[in-house]
KOLNU-598787 format. One line per 5 residues: number of its first residue (from 1); their letters; for each residue y, x, z of C-alpha. Coordinates in Angstrom, 2 decimals. Layout:
BEGIN
NUM	A	Y X Z; ...;
REM end
This chain:
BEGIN
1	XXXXX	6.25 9.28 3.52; 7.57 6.09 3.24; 11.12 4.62 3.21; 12.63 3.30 6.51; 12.07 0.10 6.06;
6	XXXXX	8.16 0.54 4.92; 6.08 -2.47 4.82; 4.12 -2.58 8.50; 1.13 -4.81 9.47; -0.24 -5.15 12.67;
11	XXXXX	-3.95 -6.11 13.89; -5.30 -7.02 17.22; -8.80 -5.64 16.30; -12.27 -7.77 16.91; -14.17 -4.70 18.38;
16	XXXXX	-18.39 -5.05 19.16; -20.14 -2.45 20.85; -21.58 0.21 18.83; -18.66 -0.64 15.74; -18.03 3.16 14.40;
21	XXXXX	-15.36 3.70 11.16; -17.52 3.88 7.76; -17.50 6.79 5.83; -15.66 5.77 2.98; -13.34 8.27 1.18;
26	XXXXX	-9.47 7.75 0.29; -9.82 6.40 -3.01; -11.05 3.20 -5.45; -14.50 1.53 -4.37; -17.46 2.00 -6.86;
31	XXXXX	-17.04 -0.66 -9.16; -19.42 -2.43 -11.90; -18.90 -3.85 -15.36; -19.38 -7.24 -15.53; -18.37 -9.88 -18.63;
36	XXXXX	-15.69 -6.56 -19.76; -14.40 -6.80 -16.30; -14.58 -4.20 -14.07; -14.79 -5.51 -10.14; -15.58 -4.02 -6.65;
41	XXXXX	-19.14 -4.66 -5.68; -19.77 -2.91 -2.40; -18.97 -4.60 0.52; -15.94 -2.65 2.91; -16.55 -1.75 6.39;
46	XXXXX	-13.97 -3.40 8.94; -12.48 -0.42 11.13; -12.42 -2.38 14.30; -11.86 0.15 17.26; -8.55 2.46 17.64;
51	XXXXX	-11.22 4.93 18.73; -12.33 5.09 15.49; -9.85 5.47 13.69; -7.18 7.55 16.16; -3.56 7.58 15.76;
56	XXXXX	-1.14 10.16 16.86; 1.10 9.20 20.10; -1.50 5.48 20.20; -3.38 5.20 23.40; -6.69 3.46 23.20;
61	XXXXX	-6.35 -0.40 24.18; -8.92 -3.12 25.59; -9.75 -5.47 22.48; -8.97 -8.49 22.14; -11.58 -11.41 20.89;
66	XXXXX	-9.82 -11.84 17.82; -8.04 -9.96 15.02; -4.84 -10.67 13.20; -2.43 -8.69 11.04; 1.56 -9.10 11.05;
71	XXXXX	2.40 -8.31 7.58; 5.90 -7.78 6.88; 7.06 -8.70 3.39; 10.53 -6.95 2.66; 12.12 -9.02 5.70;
76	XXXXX	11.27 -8.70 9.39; 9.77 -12.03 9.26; 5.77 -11.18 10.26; 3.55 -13.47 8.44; 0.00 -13.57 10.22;
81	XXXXX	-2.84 -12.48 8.58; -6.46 -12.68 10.17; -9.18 -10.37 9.80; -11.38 -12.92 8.75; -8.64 -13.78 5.28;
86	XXXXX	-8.48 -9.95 4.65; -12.20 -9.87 4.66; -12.42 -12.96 1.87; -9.90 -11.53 -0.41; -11.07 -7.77 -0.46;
91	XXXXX	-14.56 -8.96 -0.92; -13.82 -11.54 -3.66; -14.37 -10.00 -7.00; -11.69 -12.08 -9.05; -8.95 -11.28 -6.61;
96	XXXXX	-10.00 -7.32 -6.89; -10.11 -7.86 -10.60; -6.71 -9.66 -10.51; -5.05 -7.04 -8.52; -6.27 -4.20 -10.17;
101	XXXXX	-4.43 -5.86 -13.77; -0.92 -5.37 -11.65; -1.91 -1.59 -10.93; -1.42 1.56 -13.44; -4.39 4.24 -12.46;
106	XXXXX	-3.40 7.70 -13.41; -5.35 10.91 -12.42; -6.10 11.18 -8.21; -3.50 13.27 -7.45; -0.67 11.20 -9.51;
111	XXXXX	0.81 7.99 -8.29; -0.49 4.86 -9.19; 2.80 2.60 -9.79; 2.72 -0.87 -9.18; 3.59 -2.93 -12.43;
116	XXXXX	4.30 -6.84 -11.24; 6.11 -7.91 -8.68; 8.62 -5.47 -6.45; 10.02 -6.43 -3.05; 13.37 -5.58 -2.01;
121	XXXXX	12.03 -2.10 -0.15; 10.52 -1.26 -3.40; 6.57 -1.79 -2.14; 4.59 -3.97 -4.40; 4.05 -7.52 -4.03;
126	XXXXX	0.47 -9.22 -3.92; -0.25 -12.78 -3.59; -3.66 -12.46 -2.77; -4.23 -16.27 -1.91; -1.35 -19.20 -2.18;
131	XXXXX	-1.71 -20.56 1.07; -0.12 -23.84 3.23; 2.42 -22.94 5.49; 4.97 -20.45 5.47; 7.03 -19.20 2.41;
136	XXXXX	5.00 -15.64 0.82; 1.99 -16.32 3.42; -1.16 -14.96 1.45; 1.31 -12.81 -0.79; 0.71 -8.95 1.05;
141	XXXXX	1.94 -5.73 0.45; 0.31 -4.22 -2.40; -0.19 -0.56 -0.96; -1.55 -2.23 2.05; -4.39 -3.70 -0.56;
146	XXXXX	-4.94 -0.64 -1.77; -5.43 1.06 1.50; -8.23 -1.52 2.85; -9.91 -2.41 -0.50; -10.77 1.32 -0.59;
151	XXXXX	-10.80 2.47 3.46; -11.69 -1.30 5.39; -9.66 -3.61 7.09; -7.94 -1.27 9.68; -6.84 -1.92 13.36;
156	XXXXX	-3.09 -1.98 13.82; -0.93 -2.14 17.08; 2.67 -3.09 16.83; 5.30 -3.28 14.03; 8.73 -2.89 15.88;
161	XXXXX	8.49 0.25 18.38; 8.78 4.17 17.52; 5.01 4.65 18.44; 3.52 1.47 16.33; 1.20 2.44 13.10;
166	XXXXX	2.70 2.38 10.33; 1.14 2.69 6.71; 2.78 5.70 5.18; 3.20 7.10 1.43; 2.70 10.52 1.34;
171	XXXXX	4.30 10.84 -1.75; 7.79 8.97 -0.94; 7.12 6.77 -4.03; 7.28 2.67 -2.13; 5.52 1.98 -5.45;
176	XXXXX	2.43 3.71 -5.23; -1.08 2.09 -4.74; -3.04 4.93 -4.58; -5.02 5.53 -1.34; -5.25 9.32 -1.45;
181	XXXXX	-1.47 9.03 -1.12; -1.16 6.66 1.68; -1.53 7.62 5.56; -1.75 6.00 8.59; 1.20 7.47 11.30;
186	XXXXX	3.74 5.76 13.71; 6.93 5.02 13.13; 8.38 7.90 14.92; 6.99 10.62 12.49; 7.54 8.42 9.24;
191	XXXXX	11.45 8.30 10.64; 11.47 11.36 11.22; 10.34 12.90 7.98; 12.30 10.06 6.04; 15.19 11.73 7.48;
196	XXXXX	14.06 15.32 6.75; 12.96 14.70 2.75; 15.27 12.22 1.30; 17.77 15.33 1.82; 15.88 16.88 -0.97;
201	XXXXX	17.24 15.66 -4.14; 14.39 15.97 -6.33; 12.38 13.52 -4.22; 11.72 9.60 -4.96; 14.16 8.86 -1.78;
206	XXXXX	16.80 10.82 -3.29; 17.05 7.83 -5.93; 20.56 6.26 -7.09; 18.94 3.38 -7.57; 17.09 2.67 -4.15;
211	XXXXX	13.19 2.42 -3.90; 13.09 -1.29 -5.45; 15.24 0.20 -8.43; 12.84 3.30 -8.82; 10.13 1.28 -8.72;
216	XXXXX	10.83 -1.38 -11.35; 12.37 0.78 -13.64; 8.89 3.17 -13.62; 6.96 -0.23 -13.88; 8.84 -1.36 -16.70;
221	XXXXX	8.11 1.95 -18.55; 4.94 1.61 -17.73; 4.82 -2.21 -19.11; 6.39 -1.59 -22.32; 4.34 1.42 -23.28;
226	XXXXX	1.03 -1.00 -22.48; 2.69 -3.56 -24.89; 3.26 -1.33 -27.49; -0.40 0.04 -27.23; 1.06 3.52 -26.66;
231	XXXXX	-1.73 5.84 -25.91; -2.23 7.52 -22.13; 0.12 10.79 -22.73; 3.04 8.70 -24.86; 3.03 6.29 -20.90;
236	XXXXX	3.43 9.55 -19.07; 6.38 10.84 -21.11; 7.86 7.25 -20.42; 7.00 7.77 -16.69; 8.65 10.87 -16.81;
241	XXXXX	11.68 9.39 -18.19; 12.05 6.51 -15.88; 11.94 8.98 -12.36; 14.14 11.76 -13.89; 16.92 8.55 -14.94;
246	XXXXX	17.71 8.58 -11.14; 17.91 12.14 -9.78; 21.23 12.23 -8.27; 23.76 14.24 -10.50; 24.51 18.05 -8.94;
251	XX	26.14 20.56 -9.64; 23.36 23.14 -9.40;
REM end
């Protein structure tokens, strides 16, 4: 589950009759060699009705005629995001290329940490497109990347309210980009079991250093063991290193 202050987007979805969720698995795309370069070649389905994709405490909603996503990045300062620019960048091979560089892939069940640029929550920062306008609009939350380049562009309803969809890591680790770890819940039951695990002290919330801290420390690891061509095991033990440096000290 996610820190407090996760990263939320919100879509008013673009629903036509018939539109049913694709059966895509949690997980990376199928993807293709091409010039050394590995890039996503299918094309991702666009989860347009609530229906299809049902979320706990959410009552189904008329849709609207168009779809946009509030993206929140670190500040509550939504910066709109249409279905239609979602759609471009997770379909456009260079930008998958590009963001996979900024991601470390580990085994399915481990995290996979985000190694560029960290936002003050601790989620990972992607600038998918540099757009006119607003400061950060086209940069996105990484996880929220992740999530859609493997699942589709998903419907979202509010960002503010205890029963608004939220995008949730399972694992409590902001930094993680792996879809098998993120879930899709309200902001009542990511609260609520914020509140319940961060009393653990072994988890990622328990951090001294805060989720940004964790994160960047586990990236930098991560980074320096890549620049010293350190083989696969040598990163983990790094890894290790950098989440055990800020378990809070106890006494037991």
């Amino acid at each position: 589950m996610c820190n407090l202050r996760s990263w939320r987007a919100t879509l008013l979805p673009t629903a036509s009759a018939g539109t049913t969720v694709a059966d895509n698995p949690v997980g990376p795309p199928p993807y293709r060699q091409t010039g050394g370069n590995s890039v996503a070649h299918t094309e991702r389905p666009i989860v347009t009705t609530l229906d299809a994709l049902p979320l706990p405490g959410i009552a189904a909603r008329p849709s609207p005629t168009r779809g946009e996503q509030l993206t929140l990045i670190g500040q509550p300062q939504p910066v709109r995001i249409t279905e239609r620019l979602w759609r471009s960048w997770l379909d456009n091979p260079a930008v998958v290329a590009r963001f996979e560089s900024k991601r470390y892939r580990r085994r399915r069940h481990q995290c996979w940490p985000w190694i560029a640029g960290v936002s003050s929550t601790g989620h990972g920062s992607f600038r998918a497109a540099s757009l006119p306008g607003p400061s950060r609009r086209g940069t996105v939350p990484a996880h929220l990347f992740a999530y859609q380049l493997a699942c589709g562009v998903i419907p979202r309803l509010g960002w503010s309210n205890t029963e608004d969809a939220v995008l949730c890591h399972q694992c409590d680790f902001a930094g993680c980009t792996n879809p098998a770890h993120l879930l899709l819940g309200t902001h009542r039951t990511n609260r609520s079991e914020y509140d319940l695990r961060r009393r653990n002290v072994s988890s990622p919330l328990a951090d001294v250093r805060g989720p940004a801290g964790r994160a960047r420390a586990i990236a930098d690891a991560i980074r320096t063991g890549m620049d010293q061509r350190e083989d696969p095991d040598t990163i983990e033990q790094r890894i290790h290193e950098a989440e055990q440096a800020g378990l809070p000290f106890t006494l037991w």
